[in-house]
N, C-alpha and C positions, 0 to 999 in steps of 0.2 A: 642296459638291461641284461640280465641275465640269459641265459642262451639253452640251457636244460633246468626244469624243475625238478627240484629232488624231494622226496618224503620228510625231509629234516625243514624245511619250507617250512613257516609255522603257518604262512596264507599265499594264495592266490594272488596273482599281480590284476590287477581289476579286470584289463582288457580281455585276460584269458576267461575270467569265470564269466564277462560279457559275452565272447563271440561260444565258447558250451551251452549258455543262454539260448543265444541265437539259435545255434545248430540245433539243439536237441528242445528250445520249446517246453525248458522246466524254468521255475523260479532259480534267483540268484543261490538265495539260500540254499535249496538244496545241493546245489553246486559244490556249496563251500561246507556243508554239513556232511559230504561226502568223502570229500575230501579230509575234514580231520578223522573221519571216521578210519582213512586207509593212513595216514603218517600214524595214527596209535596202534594198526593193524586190528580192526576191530571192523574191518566193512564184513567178513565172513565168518559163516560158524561152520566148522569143518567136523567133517563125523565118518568113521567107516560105514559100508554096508557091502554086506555080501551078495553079491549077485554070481556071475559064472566063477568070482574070486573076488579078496576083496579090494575093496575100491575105498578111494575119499571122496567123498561129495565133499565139495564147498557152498553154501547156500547164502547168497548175498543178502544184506540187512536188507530193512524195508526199503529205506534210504536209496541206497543201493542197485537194487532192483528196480524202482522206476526209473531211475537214469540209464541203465540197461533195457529197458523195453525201448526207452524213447533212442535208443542208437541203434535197437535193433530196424524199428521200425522206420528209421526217419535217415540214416546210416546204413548198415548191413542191407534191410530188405531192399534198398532201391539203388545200390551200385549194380555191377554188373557180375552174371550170374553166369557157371562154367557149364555147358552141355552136358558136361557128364556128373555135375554135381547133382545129387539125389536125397538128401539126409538134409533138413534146417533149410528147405526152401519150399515156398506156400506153391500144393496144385502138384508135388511130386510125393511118391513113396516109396517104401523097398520095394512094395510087391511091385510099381512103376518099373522103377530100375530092375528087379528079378525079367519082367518080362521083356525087357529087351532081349534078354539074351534066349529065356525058354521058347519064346514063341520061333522059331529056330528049327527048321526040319530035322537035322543032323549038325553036328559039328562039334571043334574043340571049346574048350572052357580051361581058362589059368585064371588065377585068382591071387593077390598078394594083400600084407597087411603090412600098414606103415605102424615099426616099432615105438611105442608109447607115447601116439601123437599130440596130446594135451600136453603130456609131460615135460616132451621134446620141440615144443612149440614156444620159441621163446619171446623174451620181451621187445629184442629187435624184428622178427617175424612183425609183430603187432604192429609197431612204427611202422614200419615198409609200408605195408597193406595199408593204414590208416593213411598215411603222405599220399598213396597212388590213389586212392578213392577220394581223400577231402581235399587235393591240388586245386579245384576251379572251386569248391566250394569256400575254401580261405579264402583265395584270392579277391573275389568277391566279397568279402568283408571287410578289405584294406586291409588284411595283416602285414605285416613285414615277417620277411624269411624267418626271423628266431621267433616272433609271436606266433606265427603258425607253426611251426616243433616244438614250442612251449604247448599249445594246444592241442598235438598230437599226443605229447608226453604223458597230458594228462589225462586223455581219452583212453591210451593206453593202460597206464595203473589202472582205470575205474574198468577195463576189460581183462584182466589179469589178475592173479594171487600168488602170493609169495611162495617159492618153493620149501618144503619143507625141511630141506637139506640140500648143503653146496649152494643155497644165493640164488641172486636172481627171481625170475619171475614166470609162469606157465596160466595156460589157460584152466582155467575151473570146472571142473565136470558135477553141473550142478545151476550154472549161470546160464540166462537163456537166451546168452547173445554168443555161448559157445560154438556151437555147430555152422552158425553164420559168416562168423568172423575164421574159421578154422575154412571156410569155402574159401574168400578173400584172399587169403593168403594161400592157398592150391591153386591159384589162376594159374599161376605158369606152372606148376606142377603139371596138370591139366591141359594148358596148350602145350605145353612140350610131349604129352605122351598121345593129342589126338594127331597133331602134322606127323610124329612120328608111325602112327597107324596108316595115317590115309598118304606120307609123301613114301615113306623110306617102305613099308612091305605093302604099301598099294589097294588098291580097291576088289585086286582079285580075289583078295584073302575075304572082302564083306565084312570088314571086322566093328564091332560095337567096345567102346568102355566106359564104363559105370564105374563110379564112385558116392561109395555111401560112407561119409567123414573117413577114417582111416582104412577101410577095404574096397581095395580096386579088382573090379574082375573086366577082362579082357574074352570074347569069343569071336571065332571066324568060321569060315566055312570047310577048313582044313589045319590041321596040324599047325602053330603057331614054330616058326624056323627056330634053331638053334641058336644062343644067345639072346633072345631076346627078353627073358628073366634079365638076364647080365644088364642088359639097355634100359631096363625100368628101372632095377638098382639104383643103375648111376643116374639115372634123371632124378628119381627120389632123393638120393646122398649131394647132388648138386643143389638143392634146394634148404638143406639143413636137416635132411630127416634120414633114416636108415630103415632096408624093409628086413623084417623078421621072417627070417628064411623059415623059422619053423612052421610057419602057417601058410608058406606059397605050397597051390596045389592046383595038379594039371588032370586033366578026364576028358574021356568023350563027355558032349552033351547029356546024352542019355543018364549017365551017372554020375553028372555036377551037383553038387550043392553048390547055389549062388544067395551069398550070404544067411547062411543057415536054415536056405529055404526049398524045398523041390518040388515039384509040380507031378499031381498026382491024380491020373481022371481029371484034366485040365483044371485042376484046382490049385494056384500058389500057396504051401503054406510051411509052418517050421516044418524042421525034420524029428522021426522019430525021437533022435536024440535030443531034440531042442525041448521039445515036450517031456518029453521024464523029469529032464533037469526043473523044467518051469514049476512040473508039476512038485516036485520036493521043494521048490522055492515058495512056494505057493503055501504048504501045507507048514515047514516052520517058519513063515510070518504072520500066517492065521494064529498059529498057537502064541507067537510070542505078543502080538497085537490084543489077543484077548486073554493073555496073564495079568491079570489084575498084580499078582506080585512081582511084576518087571520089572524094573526101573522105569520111569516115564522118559527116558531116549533110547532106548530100546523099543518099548512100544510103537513112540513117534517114527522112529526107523522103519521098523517092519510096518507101520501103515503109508508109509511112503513107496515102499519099497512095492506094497501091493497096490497103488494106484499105480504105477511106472510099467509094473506087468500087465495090469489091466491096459493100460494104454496101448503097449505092442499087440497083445492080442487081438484088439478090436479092428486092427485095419486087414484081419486078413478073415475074420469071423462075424461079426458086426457089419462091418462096413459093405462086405464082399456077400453078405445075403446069405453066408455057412451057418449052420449051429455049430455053435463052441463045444466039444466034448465034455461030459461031465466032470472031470476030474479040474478040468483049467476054468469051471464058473466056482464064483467066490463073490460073496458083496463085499463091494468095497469101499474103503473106510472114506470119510468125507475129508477134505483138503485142509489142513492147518498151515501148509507152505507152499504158497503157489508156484513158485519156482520149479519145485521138484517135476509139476508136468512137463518141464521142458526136457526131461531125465529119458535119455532115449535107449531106452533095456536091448537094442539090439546088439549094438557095438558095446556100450558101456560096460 
């Protein structure tokens, strides 16, 4: 039997579309309906949209999408979950993760951002993670060692999309098993940077780290020692990723932004700058959303674009029992792609 499945495959070896069966608790067919979908590269519809800059969303078929829910939920949600992960895990939030660090009498705050972590997240990233998490669950099916990396291989393509240039394969920013599976693959990111806090500079320092998908911020109760930027680097570049020096930033407490957020009359919320910008986001995708003379993906964009803002705003306004300023309420348009609620405007 074959040992990697490849996209030129015209079918599934039976036992593989069996034990996806199994695991994820969809019909055969869908399995295999999914599958032709991604060898013709037809499982995604990819589209810019501008948010802080612009982005691609990738938006998986319908097809598609349930088999993604059922690996979120059935896969991702019930492996094991990193302490400092915060972003695409049920019962956490930003404002959660912001308040570890604000609620903090005094102290320092550094902060770093892994450069273009979807992007830079590759197709072997995916296997790793997927091998580490489905190891007892295979095994328990009676696979044999290639039928189970046959069945990683293909758990992988159906959580992946092709790079749009140079090959290969990255994760979707758009799919709502992204953020889950982007955790998975941080575990050792993650343990290596919390034994690093709590063995190597110790408990005196009281240090906390947060991670919300690609921004880690780090506080303690004093001055964070010299080199220790250098030491996150390389645990990040040891892992396959690189941190984007332009966005590492150090402050006392008092004047941190922890992830675009600062605490104000013991209130978490954006910061001034987060709100202008939202508010200009806001006001051209109202306009372009109610141009009857748009094009209808343009329209469909910009009503997505403002259910995704609505999203982020409600857990710090809504949820938190604030009135939302006038400038950031808007109705918002009703759901044509349910995927997109997984579309997390903080980071994205």
């Amino acid at each position: 039997m074959r040992r990697w499945i490849k996209l030129a495959d015209e079918s599934l070896p039976s036992i593989v579309v069996e034990a996806i069966t199994s695991l994820l608790d969809v019909p055969e067919d869908l399995v295999n309906a999914v599958w032709q979908q991604t060898r013709a590269h037809e499982e995604y519809h990819s589209f810019q949209i501008q948010l802080d800059r612009s982005r691609e969303i990738s938006v998986p078929s319908e097809a598609l999408r349930q088999v993604q829910m059922r690996a979120l939920t059935r896969i991702l949600y019930t492996g094991p979950v990193s302490p400092a992960a915060y972003a695409g895990v049920p019962g956490r939030s930003v404002v959660a993760a912001a308040r570890r660090h604000f609620d903090r009498e005094s102290g320092y705050v550094v902060s770093f951002d892994i450069s273009d972590a979807y992007g830079n997240t590759t197709y072997s990233h995916v296997m790793t993670a997927l091998k580490q998490r489905l190891g007892r669950d295979l095994w328990v099916l009676g696979l044999s060692g290639t039928e189970a990396q046959q069945v990683i291989a293909v758990l992988s393509y159906f959580l992946t999309t092709r790079r749009p240039k140079g090959g290969g394969r990255k994760l979707p920013l758009g799919a709502p098993t992204s953020v889950a599976l982007f955790n998975l693959i941080c575990l050792e990111v993650d343990g290596e940077l919390l034994r690093k806090l709590l063995l190597e500079h110790n408990l005196k320092f009281e240090p906390v780290f947060t991670r919300y998908v690609d921004d880690m911020v780090f506080s303690a109760n004093r001055e964070f020692p010299k080199g220790f930027a250098a030491e996150v680097a390389q645990v990040i570049k040891g892992n396959g990723f690189r941190i984007n020096d332009e966005k590492t930033r150090a402050a006392p407490l008092a004047a941190a932004r922890v992830y675009g957020l600062e605490k104000v009359g013991g209130v978490i919320g954006p910061t001034r700058e987060v709100r202008q910008r939202l508010e200009q986001r806001i006001k051209e995708h109202r306009a372009t959303a109610d141009n009857e003379k748009a094009s209808p993906k343009r329209r469909l964009r910009s009503r997505a674009a403002l259910r995704a803002i609505d999203g982020y705003l409600r857990q710090f306004y809504e949820v938190g029992g604030v009135e939302r300023p006038e400038a950031l309420k808007f109705a918002v348009p009703a759901a044509e792609m349910q995927t997109l609620s997984h579309l997390d405007l903080l980071w994205a």
